[in-house]
C-alpha positions in Angstrom: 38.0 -2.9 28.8 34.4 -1.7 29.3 31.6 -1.2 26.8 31.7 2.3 27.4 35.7 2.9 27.2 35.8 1.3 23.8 33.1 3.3 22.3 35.2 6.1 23.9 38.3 4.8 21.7 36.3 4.0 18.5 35.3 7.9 18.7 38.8 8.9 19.1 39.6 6.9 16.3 37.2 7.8 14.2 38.0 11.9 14.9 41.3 10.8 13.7 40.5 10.0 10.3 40.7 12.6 7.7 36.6 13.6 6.7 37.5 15.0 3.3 38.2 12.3 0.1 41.3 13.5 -0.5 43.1 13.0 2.8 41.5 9.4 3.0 42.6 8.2 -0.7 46.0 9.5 0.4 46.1 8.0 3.8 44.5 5.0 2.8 47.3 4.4 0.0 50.1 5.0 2.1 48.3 2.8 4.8 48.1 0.1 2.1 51.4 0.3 0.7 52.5 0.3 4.2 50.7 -2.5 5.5 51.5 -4.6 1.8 55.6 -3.4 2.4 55.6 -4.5 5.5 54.0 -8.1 4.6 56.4 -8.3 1.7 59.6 -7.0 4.0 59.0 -9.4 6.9 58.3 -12.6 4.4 61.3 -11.6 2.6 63.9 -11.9 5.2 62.4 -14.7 6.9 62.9 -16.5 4.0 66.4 -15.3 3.7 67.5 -16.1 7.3 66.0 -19.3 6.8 68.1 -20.1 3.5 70.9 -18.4 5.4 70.5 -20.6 8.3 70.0 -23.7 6.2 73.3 -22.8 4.2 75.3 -22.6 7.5 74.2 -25.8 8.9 74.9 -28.1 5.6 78.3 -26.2 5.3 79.0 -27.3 9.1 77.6 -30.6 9.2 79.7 -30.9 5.7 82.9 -29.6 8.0 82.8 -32.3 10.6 82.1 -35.1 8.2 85.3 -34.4 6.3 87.1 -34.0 10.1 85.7 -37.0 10.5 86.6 -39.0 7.9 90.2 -37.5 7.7 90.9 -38.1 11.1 90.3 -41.9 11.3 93.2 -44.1 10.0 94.9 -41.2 12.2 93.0 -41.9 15.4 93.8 -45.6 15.2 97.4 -45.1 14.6 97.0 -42.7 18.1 98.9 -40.3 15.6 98.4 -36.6 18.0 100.5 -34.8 16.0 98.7 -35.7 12.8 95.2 -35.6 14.2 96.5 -31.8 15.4 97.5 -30.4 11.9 94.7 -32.3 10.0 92.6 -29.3 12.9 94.9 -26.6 12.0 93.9 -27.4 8.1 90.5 -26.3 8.8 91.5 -22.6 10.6 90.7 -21.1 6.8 87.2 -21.4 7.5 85.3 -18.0 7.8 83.1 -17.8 11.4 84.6 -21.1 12.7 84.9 -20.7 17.0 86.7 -23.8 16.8 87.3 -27.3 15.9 88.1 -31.0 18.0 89.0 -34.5 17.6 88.0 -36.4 20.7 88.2 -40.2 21.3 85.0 -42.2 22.2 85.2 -41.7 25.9 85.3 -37.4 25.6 89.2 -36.9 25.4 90.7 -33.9 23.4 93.3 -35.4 20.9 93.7 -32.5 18.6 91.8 -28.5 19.2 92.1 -25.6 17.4 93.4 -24.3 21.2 96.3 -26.5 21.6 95.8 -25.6 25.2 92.8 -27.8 25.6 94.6 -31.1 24.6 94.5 -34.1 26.8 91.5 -33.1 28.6 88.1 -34.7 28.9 84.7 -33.0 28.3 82.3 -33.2 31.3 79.6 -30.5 30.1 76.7 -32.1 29.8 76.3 -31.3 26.3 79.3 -33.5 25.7 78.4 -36.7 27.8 74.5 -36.5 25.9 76.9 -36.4 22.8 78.9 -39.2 24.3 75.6 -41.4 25.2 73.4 -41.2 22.4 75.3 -43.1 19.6 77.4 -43.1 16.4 74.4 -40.7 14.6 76.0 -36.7 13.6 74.3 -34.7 15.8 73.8 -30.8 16.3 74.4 -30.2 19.6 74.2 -26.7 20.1 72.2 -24.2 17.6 71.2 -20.3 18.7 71.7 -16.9 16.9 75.3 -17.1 18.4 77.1 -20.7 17.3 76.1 -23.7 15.9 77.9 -26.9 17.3 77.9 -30.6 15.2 79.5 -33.5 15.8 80.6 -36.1 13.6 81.5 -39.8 14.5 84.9 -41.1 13.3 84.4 -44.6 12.1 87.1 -47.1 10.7 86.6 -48.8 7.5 85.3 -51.4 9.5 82.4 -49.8 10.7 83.6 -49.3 14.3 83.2 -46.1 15.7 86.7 -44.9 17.7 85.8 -41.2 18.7 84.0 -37.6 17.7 85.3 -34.9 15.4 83.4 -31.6 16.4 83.2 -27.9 15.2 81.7 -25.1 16.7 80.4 -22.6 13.7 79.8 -18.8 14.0 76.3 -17.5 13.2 77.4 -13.4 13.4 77.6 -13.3 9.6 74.3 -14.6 9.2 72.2 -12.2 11.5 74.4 -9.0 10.4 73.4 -10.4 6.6 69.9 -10.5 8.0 70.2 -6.8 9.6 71.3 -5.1 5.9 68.2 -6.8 4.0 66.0 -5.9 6.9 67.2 -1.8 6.1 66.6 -2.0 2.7 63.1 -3.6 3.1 62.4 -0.3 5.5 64.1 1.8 3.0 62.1 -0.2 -0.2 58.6 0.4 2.0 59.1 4.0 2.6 60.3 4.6 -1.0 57.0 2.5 -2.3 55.1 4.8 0.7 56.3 8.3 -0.8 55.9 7.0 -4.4 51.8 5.7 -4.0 51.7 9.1 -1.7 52.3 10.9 -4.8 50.6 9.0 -7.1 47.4 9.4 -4.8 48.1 13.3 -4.0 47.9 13.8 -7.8 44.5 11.6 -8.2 43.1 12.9 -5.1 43.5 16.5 -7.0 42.4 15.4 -10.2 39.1 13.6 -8.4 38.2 16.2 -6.0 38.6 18.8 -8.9 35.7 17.8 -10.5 33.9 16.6 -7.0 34.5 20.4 -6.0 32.4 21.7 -9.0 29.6 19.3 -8.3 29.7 20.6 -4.7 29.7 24.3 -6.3 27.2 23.8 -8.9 24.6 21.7 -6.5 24.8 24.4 -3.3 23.8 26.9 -6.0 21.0 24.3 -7.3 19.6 24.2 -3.4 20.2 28.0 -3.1 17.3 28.0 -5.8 18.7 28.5 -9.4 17.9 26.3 -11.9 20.1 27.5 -15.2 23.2 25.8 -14.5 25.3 23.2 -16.0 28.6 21.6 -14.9 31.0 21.2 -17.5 31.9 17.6 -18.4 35.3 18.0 -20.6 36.4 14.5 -19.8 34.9 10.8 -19.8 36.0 9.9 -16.8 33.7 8.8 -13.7 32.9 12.6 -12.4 31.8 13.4 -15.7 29.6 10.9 -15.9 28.4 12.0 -12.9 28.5 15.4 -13.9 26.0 14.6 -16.8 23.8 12.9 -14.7 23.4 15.5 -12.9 22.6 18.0 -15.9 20.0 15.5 -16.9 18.6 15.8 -13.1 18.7 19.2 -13.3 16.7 19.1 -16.9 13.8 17.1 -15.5 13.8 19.0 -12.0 13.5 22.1 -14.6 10.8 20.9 -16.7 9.5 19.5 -13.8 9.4 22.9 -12.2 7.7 24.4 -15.4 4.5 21.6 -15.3 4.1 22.4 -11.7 4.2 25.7 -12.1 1.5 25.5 -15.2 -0.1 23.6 -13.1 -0.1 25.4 -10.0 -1.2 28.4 -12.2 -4.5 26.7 -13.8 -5.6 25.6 -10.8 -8.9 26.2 -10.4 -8.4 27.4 -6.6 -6.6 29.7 -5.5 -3.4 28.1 -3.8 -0.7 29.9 -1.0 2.1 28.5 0.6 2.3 29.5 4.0 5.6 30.0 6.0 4.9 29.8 9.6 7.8 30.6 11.0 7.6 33.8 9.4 3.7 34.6 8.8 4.2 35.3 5.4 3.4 33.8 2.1 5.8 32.6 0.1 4.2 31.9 -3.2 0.9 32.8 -4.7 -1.2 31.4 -8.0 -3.1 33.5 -10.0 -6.4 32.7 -8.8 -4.8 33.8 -5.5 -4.7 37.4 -7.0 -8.0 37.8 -8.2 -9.5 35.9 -5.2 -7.8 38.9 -3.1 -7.4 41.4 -5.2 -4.1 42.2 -5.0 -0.4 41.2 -7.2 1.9 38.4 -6.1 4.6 40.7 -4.7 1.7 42.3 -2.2 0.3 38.9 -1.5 3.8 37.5 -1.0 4.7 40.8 1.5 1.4 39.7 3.2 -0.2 37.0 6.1 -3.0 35.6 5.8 -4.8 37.5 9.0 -4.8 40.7 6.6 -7.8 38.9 4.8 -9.5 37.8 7.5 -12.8 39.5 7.8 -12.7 39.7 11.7 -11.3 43.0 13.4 -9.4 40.9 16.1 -6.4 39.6 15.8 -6.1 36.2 17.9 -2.9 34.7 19.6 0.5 34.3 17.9 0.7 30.4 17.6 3.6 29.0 19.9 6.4 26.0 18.9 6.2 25.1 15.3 3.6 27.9 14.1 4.9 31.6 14.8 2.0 33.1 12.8 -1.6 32.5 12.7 -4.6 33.1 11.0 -7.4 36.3 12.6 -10.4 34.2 14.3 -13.5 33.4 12.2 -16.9 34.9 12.4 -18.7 31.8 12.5 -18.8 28.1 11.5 -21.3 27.0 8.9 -23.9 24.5 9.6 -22.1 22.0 6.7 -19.0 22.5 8.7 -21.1 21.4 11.9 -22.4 19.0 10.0 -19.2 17.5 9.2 -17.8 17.7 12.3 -20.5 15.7 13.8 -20.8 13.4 11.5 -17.2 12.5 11.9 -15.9 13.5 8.6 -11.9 13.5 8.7 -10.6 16.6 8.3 -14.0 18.4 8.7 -13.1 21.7 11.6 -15.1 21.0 14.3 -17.4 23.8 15.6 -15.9 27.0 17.3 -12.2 25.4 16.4 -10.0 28.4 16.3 -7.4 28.9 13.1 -4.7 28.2 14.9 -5.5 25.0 15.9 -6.6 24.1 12.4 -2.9 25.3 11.5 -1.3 22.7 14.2 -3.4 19.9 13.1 -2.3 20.6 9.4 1.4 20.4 10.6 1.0 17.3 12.6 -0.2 15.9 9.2 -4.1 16.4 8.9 -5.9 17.2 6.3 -8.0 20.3 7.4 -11.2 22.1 5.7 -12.8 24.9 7.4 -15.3 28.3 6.2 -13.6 31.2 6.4 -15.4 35.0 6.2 -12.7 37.0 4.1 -12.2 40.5 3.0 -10.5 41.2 -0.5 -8.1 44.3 -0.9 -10.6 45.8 -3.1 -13.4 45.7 0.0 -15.5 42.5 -1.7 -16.4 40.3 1.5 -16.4 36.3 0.6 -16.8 33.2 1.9 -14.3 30.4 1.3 -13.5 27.3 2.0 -10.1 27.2 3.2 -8.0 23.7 2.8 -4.6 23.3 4.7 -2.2 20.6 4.7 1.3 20.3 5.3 4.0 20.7 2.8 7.1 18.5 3.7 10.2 20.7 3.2 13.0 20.0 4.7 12.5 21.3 8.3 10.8 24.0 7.4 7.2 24.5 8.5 5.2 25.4 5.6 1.6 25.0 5.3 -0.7 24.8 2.1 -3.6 26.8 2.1 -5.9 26.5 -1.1 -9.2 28.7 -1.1 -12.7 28.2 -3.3 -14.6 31.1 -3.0 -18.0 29.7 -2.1 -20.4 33.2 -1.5 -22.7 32.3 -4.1 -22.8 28.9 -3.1 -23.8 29.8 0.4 -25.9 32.2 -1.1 -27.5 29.3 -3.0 -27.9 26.9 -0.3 -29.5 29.9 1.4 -32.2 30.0 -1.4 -32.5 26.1 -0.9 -33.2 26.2 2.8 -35.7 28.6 2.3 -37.3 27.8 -0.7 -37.3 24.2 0.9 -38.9 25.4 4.5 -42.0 27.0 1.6 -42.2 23.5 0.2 -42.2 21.8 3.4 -44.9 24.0 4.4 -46.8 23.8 0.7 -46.3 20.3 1.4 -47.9 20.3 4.8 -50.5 22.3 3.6 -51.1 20.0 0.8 -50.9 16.8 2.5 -53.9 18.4 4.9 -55.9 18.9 2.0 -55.0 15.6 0.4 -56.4 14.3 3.6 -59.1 15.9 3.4 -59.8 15.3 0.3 -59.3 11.4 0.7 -61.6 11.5 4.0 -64.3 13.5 2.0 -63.8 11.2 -1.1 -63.7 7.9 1.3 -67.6 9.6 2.4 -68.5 10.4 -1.0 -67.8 6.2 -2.7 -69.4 5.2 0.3 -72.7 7.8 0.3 -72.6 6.6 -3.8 -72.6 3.3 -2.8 -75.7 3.5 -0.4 -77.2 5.8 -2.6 -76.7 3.7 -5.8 -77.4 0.2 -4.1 -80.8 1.2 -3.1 -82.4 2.3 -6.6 -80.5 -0.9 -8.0 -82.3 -3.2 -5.2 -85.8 -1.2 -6.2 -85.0 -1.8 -10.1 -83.5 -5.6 -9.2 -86.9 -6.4 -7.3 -89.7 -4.7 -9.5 -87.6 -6.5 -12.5 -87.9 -10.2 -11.0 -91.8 -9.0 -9.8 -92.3 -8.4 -13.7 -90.7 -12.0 -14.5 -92.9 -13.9 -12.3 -96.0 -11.7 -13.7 -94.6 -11.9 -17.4 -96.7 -15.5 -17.9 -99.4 -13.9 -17.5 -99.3 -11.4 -20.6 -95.8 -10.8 -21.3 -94.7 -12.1 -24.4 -91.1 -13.4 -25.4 -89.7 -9.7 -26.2 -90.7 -8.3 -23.0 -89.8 -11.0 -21.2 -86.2 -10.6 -22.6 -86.3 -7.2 -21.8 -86.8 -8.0 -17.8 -84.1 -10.6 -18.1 -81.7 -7.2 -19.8 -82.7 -5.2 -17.1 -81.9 -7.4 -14.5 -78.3 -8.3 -15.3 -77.6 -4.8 -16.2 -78.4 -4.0 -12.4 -76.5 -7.1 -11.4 -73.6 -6.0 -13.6 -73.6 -2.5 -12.0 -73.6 -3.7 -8.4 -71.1 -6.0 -9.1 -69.4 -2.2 -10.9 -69.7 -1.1 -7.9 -68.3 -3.6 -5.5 -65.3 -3.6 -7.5 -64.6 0.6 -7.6 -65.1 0.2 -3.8 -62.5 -2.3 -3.4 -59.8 -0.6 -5.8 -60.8 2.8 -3.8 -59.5 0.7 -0.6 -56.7 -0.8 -1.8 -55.1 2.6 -2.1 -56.0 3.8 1.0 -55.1 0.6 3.5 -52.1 0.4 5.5 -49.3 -1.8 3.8 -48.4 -3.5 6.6 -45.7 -6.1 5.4 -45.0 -9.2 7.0 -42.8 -12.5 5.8 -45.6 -14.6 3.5 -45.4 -17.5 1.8 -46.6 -17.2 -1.8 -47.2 -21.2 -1.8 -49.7 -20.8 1.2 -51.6 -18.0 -0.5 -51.9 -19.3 -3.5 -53.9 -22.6 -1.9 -56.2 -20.2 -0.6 -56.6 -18.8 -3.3 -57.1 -21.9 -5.4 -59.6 -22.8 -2.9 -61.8 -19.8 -3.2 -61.5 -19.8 -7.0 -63.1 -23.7 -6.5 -66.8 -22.8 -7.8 -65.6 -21.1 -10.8 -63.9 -24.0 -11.9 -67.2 -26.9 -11.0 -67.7 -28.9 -14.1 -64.9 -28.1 -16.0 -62.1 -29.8 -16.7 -58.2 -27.6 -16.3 -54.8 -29.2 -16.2 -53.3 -27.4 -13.9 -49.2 -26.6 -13.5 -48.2 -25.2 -10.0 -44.5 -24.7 -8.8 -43.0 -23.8 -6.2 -43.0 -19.6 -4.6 -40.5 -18.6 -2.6 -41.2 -16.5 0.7 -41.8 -12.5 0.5 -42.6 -9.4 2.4 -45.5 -7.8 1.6 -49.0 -7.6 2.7 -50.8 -10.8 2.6 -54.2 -9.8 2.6 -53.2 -7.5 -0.8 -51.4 -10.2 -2.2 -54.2 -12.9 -2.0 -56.5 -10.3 -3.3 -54.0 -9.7 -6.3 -53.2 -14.1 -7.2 -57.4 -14.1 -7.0 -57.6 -11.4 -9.4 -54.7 -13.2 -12.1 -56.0 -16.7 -11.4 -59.4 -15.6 -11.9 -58.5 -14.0 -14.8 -57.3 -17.3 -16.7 -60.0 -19.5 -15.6 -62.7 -16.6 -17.0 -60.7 -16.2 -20.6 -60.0 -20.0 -21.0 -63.7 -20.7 -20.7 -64.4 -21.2 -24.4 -61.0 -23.6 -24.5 -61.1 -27.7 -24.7 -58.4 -28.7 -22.9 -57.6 -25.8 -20.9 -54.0 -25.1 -18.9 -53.5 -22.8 -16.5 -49.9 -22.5 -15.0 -48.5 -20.6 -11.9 -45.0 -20.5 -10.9 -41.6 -18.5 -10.1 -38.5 -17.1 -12.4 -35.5 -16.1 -9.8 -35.2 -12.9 -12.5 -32.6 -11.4 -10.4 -30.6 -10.2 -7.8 -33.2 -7.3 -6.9 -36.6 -9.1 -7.1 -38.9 -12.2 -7.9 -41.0 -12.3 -10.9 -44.5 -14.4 -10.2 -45.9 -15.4 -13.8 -49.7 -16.8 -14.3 -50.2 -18.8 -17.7 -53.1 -19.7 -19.5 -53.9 -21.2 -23.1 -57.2 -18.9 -23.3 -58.4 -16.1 -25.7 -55.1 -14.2 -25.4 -55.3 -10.4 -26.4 -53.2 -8.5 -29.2 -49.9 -7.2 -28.1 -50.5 -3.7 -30.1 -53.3 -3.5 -26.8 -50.8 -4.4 -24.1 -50.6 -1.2 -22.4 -54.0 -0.7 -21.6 -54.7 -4.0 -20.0 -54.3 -2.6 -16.5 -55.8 1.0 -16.5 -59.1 1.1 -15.0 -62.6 -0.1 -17.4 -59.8 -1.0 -20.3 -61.5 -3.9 -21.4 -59.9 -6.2 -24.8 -63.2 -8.2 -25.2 -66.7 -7.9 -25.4 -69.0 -7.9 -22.5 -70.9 -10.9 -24.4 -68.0 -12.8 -24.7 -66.8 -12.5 -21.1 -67.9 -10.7 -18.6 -66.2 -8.6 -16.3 -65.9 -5.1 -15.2 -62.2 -4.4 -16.2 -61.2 -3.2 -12.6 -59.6 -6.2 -11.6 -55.9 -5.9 -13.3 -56.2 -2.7 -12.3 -56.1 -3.8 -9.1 -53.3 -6.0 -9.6 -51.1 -3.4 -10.7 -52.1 -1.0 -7.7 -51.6 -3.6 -5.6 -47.8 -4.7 -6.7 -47.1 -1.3 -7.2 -47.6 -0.5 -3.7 -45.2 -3.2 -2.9 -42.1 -1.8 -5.1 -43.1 -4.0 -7.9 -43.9 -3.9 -11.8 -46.6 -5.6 -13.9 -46.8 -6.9 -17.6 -48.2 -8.8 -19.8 -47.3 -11.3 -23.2 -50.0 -13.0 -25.5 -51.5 -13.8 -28.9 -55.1 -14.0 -30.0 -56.1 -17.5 -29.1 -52.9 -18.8 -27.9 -53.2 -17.9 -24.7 -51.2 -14.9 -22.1 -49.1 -14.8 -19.2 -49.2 -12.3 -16.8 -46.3 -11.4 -15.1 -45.6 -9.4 -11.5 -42.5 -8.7 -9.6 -41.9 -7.9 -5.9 -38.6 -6.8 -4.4 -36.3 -8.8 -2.5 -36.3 -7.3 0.6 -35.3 -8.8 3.6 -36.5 -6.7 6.4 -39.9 -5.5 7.0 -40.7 -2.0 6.6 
């Protein structure tokens, strides 16, 4: 049979069963008791053939023995007559078809039909009797007769003939027949009794099965307030109070989303599409429009839209639709081409917005909406797809976002009059820095030349001083001369802090071990004649501007020789602390003068000097520098000391691994 005829059969079969609980606990009882019966019917008369057959063949076999061993002294005394009536003895015997005495070559001495006397059997049953020995042997056996034969042996153990009887096996089959009818009559009876046991279970289940049925179509039909009754313990009312506990958290499940639905801070519809028409509303929804629940929920949504035109019913899963927008705002656009899922790409009608939101997208779109009471919004409208059942229903929540446009309005322009204050300003700025950048350097032609004047007639004066100068005046030339010295070396320094802020930063990958042997190189004649242990360690690689951050190690390093001047045994150390993941801190160490910590703030602002001129020179500009110059690379500065125990100076620079 093919593949497609059986699957054709199992169908049949199947259509054939009973669908209801019922009508299969009843038919699969009666098919069990049926199919049990029938096990229990067939097993039962086997058996009881078997024992019958058994019976018959031991009372046989016991029938021919006793022929057999009556008939001997007989058959040796050739004694007919005898060996006939010892035959007729056995006639008594119920079912007997007959009984023989034959000698050891097949003659008939004595029958139970006299008529068969005196002759010989030739059937071939016989002569296979006749060859096979002096053994009893059943040589016929059916449903019909049963035929054994006995040997007759003297008292000498020589075998002189046969005594044979032919048994009846009608009783045995017709005893076979009346158990067989009662078994059929037992398996009905046991049939109709489970029948009736499983009709009145079937009832008493499906009872209760019926009410759950009832009392769950009315659940999906939408009310909540029933109960089914549970006066029982059985299984259904177990059932039955599980389901009242279901119903009790769907209810109080209900009531938080409902609260919850309620305080939402947007206001929330549930579109039907198939019908265009809402069919629940918050309360946000109502004030958003204007309007009650029962007009919002007798209402679609293109009766808010602010456009005049209605556009095109939506076809296949969406029957209504939403009126075409006035516009799409530039953070829409924005999202749209920025890729942002779910962002409405620009021009994208509401219907298609509505299709994308019931093949499962998440969709945010402006809309322009009129309120009942004439107030004209902007929202932004959110829809997604409710799964229920196979309805289509879509969920559209709505912010009200007019003063936020509004806002962003304000932004853009008050940010288009600070780009243009800005442009404005930055002109000036430049200006300013280009008139400034003329004004250090007139000052510093214009300053340099009275200072050479006052430098030279000063060291004419010297040289002339032997000749009636005396010691005061003298020191008084020597005043004047470093003073100028001192302000030309003022202002050398103001014009290199005044560049440092204006040069490019142009960063490149440095290493801060080969700067700092320049550096140690050019600091070499500050150092002639004195005697520093010095500590270097290894700096790791940067970006920044090399030219800036020689200018800023010559500044630091310059620094420790200068204020370890008056120390014996001066140290000066310069080396690396991995501080963390964002940056490198660069530390220079001395065992110097130090300064008070109360003063530590003011060590890089510009002319902030802790000592006296007397006792070091300087022109306080240079950490100043330092911190201009690590500030323009993203960094920090600091300082830690002690009155004569020496400082460290400390700068970081990010790590940055591209060059800006």
């Amino acid at each position: 049979m093919g593949t497609g005829r059986m699957s054709v059969v199992l169908k049949g079969l199947r259509g054939l069963w009973p669908v209801t609980i019922r009508y299969q606990l009843i038919c699969g009882v009666a098919l069990v008791h049926l199919l049990l019966m029938t096990i229990f019917v067939f097993d039962l008369v086997g058996r009881q053939r078997e024992f019958l057959r058994q019976q018959s063949l031991e009372q046989t076999q016991g029938l021919a023995q006793t022929l057999a061993v009556n008939s001997a002294s007989w058959l040796l005394a050739n004694d007919v007559a005898g060996l006939q009536e010892i035959v007729r003895s056995v006639l008594q015997y119920p079912g007997l078809r007959y009984a023989m005495i034959t000698t050891d070559e097949g003659k008939v001495l004595a029958h139970t039909d006299p008529s068969r006397v005196g002759m010989y059997l030739s059937d071939d049953v016989s002569r296979n009797m006749l060859r096979t020995g002096s053994t009893m042997q059943t040589l016929y056996a059916d449903r019909s007769l049963l035929d054994i034969a006995a040997p007759v042996v003297t008292s000498t153990g020589k075998m002189v003939g046969w005594a044979r009887v032919g048994q009846g096996q009608e009783a045995i089959w017709n005893s076979v027949r009346i158990a067989t009818r009662k078994g059929v009559l037992y398996t009905l009876l046991a049939i109709a009794a489970g029948t009736f046991f499983a009709v009145l279970i079937g009832k008493r289940l499906t009872s209760g099965l019926d009410r759950l049925l009832s009392v769950t179509g009315q659940v999906r039909d939408g009310r909540r307030d029933l109960r089914m009754e549970t006066p029982d313990a059985g299984e259904v009312s177990r059932v039955g109070e599980g389901i009242n506990q279901m119903l009790e958290s769907i209810t109080s499940g209900e009531a938080r989303f409902r609260v919850l639905f309620e305080q939402a801070p947007d206001a929330i519809l549930v579109l039907d599409t198939e019908v265009n028409r809402f069919l629940d509303a918050n309360t946000n929804a109502e004030r958003l429009f204007g309007c009650g629940r029962d007009e919002l929920l007798n209402s679609g949504p293109e009766r808010f839209e602010r456009s005049e035109a209605a556009g095109p019913r939506l076809q296949g899963r969406a029957c209504g639709y939403f009126a075409g927008a006035t516009g799409v705002s530039r953070a829409e656009s924005a999202g749209a081409e920025a890729g942002i899922p779910g962002s409405a790409s620009a021009g994208a009608s509401i219907e298609n917005h509505i299709l994308r939101a019931l093949d499962g997208n998440y969709v945010v779109s402006e809309r322009a909406i009129r309120a009942v009471d004439g107030r004209e919004l902007i929202c932004e409208v959110r829809l997604s797809r409710l799964p229920w059942q196979d309805r289509n229903l879509v969920r559209a929540s709505y912010v009200d976002i007019t003063e936020r446009k509004r806002a962003e309005e304000e932004i853009h322009r008050l940010n288009a009059e600070l780009e243009q204050r800005v442009r404005v300003r930055t002109a000036e700025l430049q200006n300013a820095n280009k008139e400034l950048e003329a004004f250090s350097y007139s000052v510093s032609h214009d300053l340099r030349a009275p200072l050479r004047h006052l430098a030279g007639f000063a060291n004419l004066l010297t040289k002339r001083s032997s000749e009636g100068f005396d010691e005061k005046n003298r020191h008084y030339l020597c005043v004047i001369s470093e003073s100028a010295a001192q302000m030309g070396k003022l202002i050398d320094d103001i014009l290199s802090f005044s560049r440092v802020g204006r040069e490019d930063l142009r960063k490149t990958r440095v290493s801060m071990d080969e700067i700092l042997k320049e550096v140690l190189l050019l600091v070499q004649h500050d150092v002639k004649g004195r005697e520093i242990a010095w500590t270097i360690h290894r700096l790791p690689e940067v970006y920044g501007s090399r030219e800036l951050l020689t200018a800023a190690l010559v500044n630091l390093v310059s620094n420790a020789i200068k204020f370890t001047g008056k120390k014996s045994g001066a140290a000066i150390e310069i080396g690396y602390i991995a501080y963390n993941l964002n940056e490198d801190v660069f530390y220079v160490r001395d065992n110097g003068a130090g300064f008070d910590m109360r003063y530590a703030d003011k060590l890089f602002e510009l002319f902030q000097r802790l000592h006296c001129g007397d006792e070091f020179e300087g022109t306080g500009l240079g950490l100043a520098n330092v911190r201009r110059i690590v500030h323009r690379h993203g960094g920090r500065t600091w300082a830690e000391g002690a009155v004569d125990s020496g400082a460290t100076f400390y700068f970081s620079l990010p790590k940055k691994r591209e060059v800006e």
